[in-house]
C-alpha positions as a Markdown table, in Angstrom:
| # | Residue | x | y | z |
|---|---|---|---|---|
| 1 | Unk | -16.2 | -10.7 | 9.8 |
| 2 | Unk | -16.5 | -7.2 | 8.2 |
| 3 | Unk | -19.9 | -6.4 | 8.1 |
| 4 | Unk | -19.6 | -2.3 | 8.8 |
| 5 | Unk | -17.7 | -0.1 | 8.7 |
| 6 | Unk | -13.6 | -1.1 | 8.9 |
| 7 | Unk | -10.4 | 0.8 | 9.6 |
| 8 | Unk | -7.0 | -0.1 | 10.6 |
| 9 | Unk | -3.3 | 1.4 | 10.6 |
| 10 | Unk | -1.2 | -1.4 | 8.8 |
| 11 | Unk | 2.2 | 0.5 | 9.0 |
| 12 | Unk | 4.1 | -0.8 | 12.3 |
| 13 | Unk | 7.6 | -2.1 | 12.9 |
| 14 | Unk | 6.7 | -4.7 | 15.3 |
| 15 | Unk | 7.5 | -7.8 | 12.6 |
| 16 | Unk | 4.4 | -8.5 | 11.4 |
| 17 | Unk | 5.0 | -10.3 | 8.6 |
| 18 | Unk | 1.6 | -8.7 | 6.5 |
| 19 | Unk | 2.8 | -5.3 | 7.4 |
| 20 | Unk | 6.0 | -6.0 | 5.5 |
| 21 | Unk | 4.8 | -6.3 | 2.3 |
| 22 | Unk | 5.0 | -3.7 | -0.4 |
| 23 | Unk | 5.8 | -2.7 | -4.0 |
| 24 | Unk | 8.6 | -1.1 | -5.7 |
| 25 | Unk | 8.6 | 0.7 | -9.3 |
| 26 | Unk | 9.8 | 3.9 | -9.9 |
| 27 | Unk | 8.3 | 7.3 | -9.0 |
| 28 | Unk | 8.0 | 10.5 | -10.1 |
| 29 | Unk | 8.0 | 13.2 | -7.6 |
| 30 | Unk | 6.1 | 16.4 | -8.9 |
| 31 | Unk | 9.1 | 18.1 | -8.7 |
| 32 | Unk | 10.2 | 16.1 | -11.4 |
| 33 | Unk | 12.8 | 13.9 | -10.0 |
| 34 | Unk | 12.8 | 9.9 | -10.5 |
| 35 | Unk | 13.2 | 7.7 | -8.0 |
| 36 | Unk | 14.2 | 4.5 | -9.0 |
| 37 | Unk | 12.8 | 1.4 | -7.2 |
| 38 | Unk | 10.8 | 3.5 | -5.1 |
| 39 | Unk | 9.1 | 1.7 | -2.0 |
| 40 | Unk | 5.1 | 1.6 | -2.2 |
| 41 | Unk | 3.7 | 0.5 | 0.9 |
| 42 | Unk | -0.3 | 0.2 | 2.1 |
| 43 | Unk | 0.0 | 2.3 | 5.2 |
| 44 | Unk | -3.9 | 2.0 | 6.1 |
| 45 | Unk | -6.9 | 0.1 | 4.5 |
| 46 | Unk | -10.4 | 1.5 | 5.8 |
| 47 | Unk | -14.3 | 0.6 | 4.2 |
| 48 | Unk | -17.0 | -1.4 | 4.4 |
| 49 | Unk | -17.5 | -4.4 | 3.2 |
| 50 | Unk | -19.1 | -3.0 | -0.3 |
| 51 | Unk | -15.4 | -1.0 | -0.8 |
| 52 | Unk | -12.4 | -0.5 | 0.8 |
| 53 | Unk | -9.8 | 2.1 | 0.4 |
| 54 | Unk | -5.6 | 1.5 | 0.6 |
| 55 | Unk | -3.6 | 4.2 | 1.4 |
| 56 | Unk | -0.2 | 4.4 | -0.1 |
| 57 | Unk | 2.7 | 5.8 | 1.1 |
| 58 | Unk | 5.9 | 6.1 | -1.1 |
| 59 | Unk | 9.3 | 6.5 | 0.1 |
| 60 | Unk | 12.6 | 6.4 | -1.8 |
| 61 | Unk | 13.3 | 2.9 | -0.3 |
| 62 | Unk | 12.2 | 0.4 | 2.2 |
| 63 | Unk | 15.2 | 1.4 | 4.7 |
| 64 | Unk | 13.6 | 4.9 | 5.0 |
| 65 | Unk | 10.6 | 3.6 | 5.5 |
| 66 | Unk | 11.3 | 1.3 | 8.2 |
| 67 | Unk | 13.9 | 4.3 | 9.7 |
| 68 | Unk | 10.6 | 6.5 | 9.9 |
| 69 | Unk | 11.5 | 8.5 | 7.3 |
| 70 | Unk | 8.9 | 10.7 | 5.9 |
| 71 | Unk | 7.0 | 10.0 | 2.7 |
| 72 | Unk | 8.0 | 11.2 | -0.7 |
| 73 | Unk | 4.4 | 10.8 | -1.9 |
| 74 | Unk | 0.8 | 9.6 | -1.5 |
| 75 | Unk | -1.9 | 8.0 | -3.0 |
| 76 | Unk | -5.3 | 6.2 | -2.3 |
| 77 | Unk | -7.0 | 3.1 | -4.4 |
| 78 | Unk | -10.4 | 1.5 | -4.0 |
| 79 | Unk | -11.2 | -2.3 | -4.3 |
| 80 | Unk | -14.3 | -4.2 | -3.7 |
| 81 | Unk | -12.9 | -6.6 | -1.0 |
| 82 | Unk | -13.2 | -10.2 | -0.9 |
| 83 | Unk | -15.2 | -11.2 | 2.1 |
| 84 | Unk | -14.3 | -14.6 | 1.9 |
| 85 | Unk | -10.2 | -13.7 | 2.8 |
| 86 | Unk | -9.6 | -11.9 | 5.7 |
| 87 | Unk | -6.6 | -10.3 | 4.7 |
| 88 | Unk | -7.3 | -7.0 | 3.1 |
| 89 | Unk | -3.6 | -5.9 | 3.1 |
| 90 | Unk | -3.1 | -8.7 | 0.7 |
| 91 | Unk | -6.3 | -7.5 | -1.4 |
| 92 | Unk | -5.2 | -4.1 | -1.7 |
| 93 | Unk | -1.3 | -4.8 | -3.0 |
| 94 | Unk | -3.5 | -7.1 | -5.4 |
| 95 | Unk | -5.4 | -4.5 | -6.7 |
| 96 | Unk | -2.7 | -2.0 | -7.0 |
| 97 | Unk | -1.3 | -4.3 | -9.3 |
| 98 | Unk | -3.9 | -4.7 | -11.8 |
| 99 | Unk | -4.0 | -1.2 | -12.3 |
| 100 | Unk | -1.8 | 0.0 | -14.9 |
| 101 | Unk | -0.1 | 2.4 | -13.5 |
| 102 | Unk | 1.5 | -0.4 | -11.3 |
| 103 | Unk | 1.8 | -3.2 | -13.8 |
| 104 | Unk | 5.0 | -2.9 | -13.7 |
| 105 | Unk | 5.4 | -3.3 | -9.8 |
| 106 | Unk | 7.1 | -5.5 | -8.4 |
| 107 | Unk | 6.7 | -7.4 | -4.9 |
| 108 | Unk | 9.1 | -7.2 | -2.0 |
């Protein structure tokens, strides 16, 4: 039960089928390229249980994410978390996807 104060790393290549999940659209790196089909994964979800934070990593594509590739790019996105489902990976990829800049996201 999260009644505090909650962090945990979510990015991990042990096989964990929740830490698999992710997003792909494309992405626009500042310098102006486009990266088609880039891979938007939830690399750590921390908060209370008033609001949580996801962190987002983006890399061109899930291969160079699960080679350990760095990150083209970064972003964060705050959701009030459903206390009722444990699984606040889940939550956050939800609530990427009702915000428009990810409506056209799609799962992998």
């Amino acid at each position: 039960m999260l009644t505090d104060i909650f962090t945990a790393s979510v990015a991990s290549e042990d096989g964990n089928k929740e830490n698999n999940m992710a997003l792909t659209q494309n992405y626009t790196h500042p310098s102006g390229a486009v990266i088609q089909n880039a891979y938007y994964k939830i690399t750590s979800i921390r908060g209370s249980k008033d609001k949580m934070t996801a962190d987002v990593s983006v890399f061109v594509d899930a291969a160079a994410s699960n080679s350990g590739k760095p990150a083209i790019g970064f972003a964060s996105h705050d959701f009030a978390p459903d206390l009722s489902i444990s699984n606040f990976i889940e939550q956050g990829y939800a609530s990427m996807k009702a915000l428009d800049e990810y409506s056209s996201a799609g799962d992998v």
